[in-house]
N, C-alpha and C positions, 0 to 999 in steps of 0.2 A: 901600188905606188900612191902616195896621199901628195892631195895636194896641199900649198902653202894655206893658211887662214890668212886672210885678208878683209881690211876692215870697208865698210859701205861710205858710199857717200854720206853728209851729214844730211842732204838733200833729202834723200832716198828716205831716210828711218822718218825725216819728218813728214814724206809724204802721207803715212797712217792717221795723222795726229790732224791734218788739215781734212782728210775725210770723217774721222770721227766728229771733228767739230761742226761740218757742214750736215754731216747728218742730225747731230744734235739742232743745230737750227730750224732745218726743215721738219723733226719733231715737235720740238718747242713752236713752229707756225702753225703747222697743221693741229695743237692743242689747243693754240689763241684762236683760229679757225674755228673751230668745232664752238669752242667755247663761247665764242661772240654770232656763232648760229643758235644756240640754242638761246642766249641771251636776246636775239633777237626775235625767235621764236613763243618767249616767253612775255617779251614785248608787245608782241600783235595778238599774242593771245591778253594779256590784262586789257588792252585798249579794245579790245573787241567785248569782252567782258565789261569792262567799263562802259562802253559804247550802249550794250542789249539793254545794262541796270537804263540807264538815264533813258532809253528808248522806253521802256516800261513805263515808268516813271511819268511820263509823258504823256503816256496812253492812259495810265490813271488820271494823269491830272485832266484831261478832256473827260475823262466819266467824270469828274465830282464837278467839272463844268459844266457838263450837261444837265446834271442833279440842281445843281443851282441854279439854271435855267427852267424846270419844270418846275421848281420850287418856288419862284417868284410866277411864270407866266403860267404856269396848268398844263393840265392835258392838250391842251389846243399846242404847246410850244414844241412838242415831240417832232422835230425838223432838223434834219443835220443844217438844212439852211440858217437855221434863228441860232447853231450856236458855231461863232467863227473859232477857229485853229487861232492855238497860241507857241509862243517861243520862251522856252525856259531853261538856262546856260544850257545854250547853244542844239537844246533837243526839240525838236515839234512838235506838236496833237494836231490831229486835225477828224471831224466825224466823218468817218466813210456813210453813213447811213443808220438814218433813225426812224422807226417808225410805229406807229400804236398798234398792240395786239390786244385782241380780244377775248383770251382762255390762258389768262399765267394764273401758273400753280403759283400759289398765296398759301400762307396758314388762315386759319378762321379770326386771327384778331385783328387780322387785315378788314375784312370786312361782313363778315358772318359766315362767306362761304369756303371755297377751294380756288375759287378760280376770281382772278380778278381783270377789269383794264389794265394796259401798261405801258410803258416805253422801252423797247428792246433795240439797242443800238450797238453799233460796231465801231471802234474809236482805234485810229493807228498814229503808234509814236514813232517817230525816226530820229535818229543820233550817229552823224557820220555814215557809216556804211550801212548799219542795224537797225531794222525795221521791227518793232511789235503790235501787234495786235489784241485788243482788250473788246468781249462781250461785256456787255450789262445788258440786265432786266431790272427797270423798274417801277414796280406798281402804283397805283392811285388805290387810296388805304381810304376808306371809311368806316369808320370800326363804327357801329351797330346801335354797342353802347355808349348814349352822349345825350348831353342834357342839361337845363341846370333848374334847378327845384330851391326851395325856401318856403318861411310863411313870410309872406308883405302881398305886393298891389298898389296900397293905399300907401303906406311907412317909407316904401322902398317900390322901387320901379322896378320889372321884371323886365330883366334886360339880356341880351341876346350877341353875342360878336360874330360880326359878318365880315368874312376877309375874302372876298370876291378874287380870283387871279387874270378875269377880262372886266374892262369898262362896262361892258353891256350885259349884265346878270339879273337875273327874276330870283329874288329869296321867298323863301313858302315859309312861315312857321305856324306850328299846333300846340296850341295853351290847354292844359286840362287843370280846373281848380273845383276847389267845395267851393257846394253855395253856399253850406252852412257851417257853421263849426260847429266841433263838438261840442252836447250839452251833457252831462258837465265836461269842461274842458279838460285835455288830458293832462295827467300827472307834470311838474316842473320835472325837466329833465329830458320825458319822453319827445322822440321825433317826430309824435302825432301834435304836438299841444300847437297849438296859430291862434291868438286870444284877439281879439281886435274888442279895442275899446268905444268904437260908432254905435252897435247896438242893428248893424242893419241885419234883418234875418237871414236875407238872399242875396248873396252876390254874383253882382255881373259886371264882363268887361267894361270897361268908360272910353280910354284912349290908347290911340297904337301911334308912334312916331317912328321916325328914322333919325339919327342921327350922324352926322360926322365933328368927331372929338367935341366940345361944347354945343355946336349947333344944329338944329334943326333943320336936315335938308329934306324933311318931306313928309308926308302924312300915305298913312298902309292903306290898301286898297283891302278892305273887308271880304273874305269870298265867305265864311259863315259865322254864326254865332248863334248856339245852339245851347238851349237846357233841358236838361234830359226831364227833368220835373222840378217841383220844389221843396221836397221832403230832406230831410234828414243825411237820405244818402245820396243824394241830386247831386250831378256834376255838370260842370259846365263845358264846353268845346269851341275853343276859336279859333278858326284859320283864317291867316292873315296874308296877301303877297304886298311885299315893294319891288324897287327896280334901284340898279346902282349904274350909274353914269361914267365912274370914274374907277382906277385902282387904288382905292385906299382903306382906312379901318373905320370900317362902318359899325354902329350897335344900333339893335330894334327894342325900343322900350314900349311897355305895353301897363297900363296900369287897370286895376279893379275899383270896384264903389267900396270895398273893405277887406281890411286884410285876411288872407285866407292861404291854406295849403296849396300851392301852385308844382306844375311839374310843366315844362316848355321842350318841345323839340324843334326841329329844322334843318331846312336842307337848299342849297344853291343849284342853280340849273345858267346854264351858259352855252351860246351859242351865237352866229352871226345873225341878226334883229331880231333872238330870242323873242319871244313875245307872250305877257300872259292875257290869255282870251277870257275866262269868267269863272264864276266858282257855278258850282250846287249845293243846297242844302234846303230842307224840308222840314222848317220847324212847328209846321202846324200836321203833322204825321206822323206815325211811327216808322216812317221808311228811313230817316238819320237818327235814329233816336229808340231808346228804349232799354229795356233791359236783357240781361243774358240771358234769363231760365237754366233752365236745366241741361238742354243741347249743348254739344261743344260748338255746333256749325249754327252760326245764324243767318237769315236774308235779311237785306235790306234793299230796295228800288231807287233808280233816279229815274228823269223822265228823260225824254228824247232830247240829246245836248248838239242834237243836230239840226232840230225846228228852230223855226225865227221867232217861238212864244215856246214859255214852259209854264204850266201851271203851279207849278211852286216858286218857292223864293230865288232858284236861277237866273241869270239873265238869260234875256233874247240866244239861239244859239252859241249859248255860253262855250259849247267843245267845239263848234266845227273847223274843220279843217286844223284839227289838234296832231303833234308828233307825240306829247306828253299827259298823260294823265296821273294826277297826285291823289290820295288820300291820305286823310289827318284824321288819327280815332283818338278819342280823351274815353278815360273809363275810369270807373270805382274798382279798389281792388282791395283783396286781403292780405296777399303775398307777397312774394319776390317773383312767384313762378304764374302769377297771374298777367300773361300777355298771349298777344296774337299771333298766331303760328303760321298764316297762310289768310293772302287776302288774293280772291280771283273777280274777273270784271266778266259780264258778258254772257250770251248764251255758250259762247266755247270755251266758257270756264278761264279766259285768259289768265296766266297768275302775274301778280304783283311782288317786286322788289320792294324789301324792307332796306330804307334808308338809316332812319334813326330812332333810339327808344331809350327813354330813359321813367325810371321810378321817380314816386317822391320820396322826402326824406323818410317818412314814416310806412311805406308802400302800400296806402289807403287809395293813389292814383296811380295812374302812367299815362305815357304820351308816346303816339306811335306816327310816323311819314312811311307812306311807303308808295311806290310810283312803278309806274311800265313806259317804254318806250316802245311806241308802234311807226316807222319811216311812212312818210307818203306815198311811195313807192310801191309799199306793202299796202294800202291801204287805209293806213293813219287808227285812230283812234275811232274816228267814223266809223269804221268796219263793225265795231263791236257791238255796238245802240242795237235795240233790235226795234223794229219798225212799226209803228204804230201803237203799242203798247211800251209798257215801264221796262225797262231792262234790270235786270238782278243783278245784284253783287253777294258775294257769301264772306263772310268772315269767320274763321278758327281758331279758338281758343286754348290756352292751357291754362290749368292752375285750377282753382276753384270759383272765381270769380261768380257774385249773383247779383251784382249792384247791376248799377245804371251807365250808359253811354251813349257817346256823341259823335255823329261823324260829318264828311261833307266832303267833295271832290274839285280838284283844281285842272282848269286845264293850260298847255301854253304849246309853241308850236317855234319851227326852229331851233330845237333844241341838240346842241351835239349829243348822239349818244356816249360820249363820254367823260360828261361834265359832269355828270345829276354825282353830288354826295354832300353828306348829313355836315352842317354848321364845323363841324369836327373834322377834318382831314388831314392829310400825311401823304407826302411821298418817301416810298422802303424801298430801296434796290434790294433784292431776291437773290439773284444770282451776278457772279463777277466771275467773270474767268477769262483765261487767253487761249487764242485760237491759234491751232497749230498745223 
């Protein structure tokens, strides 16, 4: 039996139509959902990202703060304290900690060797929630080679720039000149020719000043002045100390009784009441003085810089109670490859740090600094004198060198171990990196 067909509510058919569209809503929400998660996930990642860059950022800019800070105050500034946290749109630096080390791998144009002083600090940036972390290493540079050479004296002042980075610093420099000039003088053109028109046979230093910008703050304290003889290949040797009071741009002028081929080195020493105690030098001996021969290794003597009298030109306990000991060698040379290779002090052979060395123009001279530090603590510079008798020094050669030379020893006490470097210096950051 069938039944009738009979038509539905109108109600009923739309009932389908009102569920599809409510489904469709709840898909269409759940896509703006998702869609405005990820967007918002996308959000906190850029702003976190944003956040790390400027954290960075932040952290660099307190290293090149802190670089600017060593760079005006020295080795002595290496102090998270001397340098304060800054704010730069809206991100911070601040130094976790800085401190001097004493074995950073360097290249050799840092300073002759491998290893140098330095400042090894840890600097952290923050930005909103992100925090980074930035090393740096960086070195105190004396590179080796430095100098400056001409012919004058007499025409021109042999002059020296001192840029001290404390008030209270001891400068050392060592002048190596001809006594005489070449007869006949060298070809025009060549790097050897120095003509002086006075007619004096032999020349010697006259005057050592100090200056700052125009004026004259001070007259050099002489620690030697030394001629090796008076012939032909004769050279002269002068080591000079001042002392600087203040932080600013200081030059040491030094002039001769005639012009002649000059070659100047030098080196800064600083510490708290630095002090420089007296020179040695022995110009009536061959213990500063004399020629090379044949040997690479030579001796030379000083006397006991620990007695209250020396029999040479010394003063009274000129070392005692020294942290520093300097020497300044002038010498005749023929080469580029005529220098000194190794200077040691003492019966224990101490050896000495080569500060600064530089040739002249024509490399008939050169001029050497080279220095030790011994602490108090340790026994000082006293330790080494030996007792009763002259104490040795040996010096090493390269090159072929057969002329004549000049030497003589400086002392000074309070000296920070890591100030001593040649007229010439630099700070190089080595390494930069983030720590993770």
């Amino acid at each position: 039996m069938k039944r009738p067909f009979t038509l539905r509510p109108a109600r009923q058919r739309g009932s389908f139509a009102i569920f599809a569209a409510l489904m469709l809503v709840i898909v269409v929400a759940l896509i703006l959902r998702y869609m405005l998660a990820v967007a918002e996930s996308s959000n906190s990642a850029t702003l976190a990202h944003l956040q790390g860059v400027k954290a960075l950022m932040a952290a660099d800019s307190g290293a090149e703060s802190l670089l600017a800070t060593l760079r005006k105050g020295g080795p002595l500034s290496c102090s998270a304290s001397l340098v304060p946290g800054g704010t730069l749109d809206s991100a911070t630096y601040s130094v976790l900690s800085a401190s001097t080390v004493a074995n950073m791998p360097v290249a050799t144009a840092c300073n002759g060797l491998l290893l140098a002083y330095g400042c090894r600090a840890q600097l952290l940036g923050t930005s909103g929630t992100s925090m980074r972390n930035v090393n740096i290493d960086i070195a105190y540079c004396s590179p080796t080679s430095a100098g400056v050479t001409e012919c004058g004296g007499t025409s021109t002042p042999i002059v020296q720039s001192i840029v001290p980075y404390q008030a209270n610093s001891v400068v050392f420099s060592n002048l190596a000149f001809r006594r005489q000039q070449d007869s006949p003088p060298a070809p025009v053109g060549s790097p050897l020719r120095c003509v002086d028109a006075s007619g004096s046979p032999n020349a010697q230093a006259s005057t050592c000043v100090q200056k700052q910008g125009g004026a004259t703050t001070g007259n050099c304290a002489q620690g030697w002045d030394i001629l090796s003889s008076s012939g032909q290949n004769s050279v002269g040797g002068v080591g000079v100390v001042t002392t600087t009071s203040s932080v600013n741009n200081y030059t040491l002028q030094q002039t001769l009784s005639a012009d002649r081929n000059y070659v100047a080195t030098g080196a800064i020493f600083e510490g708290t009441n630095v002090t420089y105690l007296g020179a040695y030098s022995d110009q009536n001996s061959a213990s500063n003085k004399g020629t090379t021969g044949t040997s690479n290794t030579l001796m030379g003597q000083v006397q006991d810089g620990r007695t209250l009298s020396t029999a040479a030109d010394g003063t009274a306990g000129w070392c005692k109670g020294a942290d520093t000991l300097i020497f300044g060698f002038s010498a005749r040379s023929a080469t580029a490859d005529d220098t000194l290779t190794s200077v040691t002090f003492g019966a224990s052979n101490t050896p000495l740090r080569l500060l600064e060395r530089s040739s002249s123009r024509g490399y008939d001279l050169y001029s050497e600094v080279w220095y030790l530090h011994k602490p108090i603590a340790s026994g000082g510079v006293d330790s080494l004198f030996a007792t009763g008798v002259p104490t040795n020094f040996y010096i090493t050669k390269s090159g072929t060198t057969t002329d004549q030379w000049a030497a003589g020893f400086a002392c000074l006490k309070n000296v920070d171990p890591v100030t001593p470097r040649g007229l010439v210096s630099y700070m190089q950051p080595y390494n930069w990196w983030e720590a993770f």
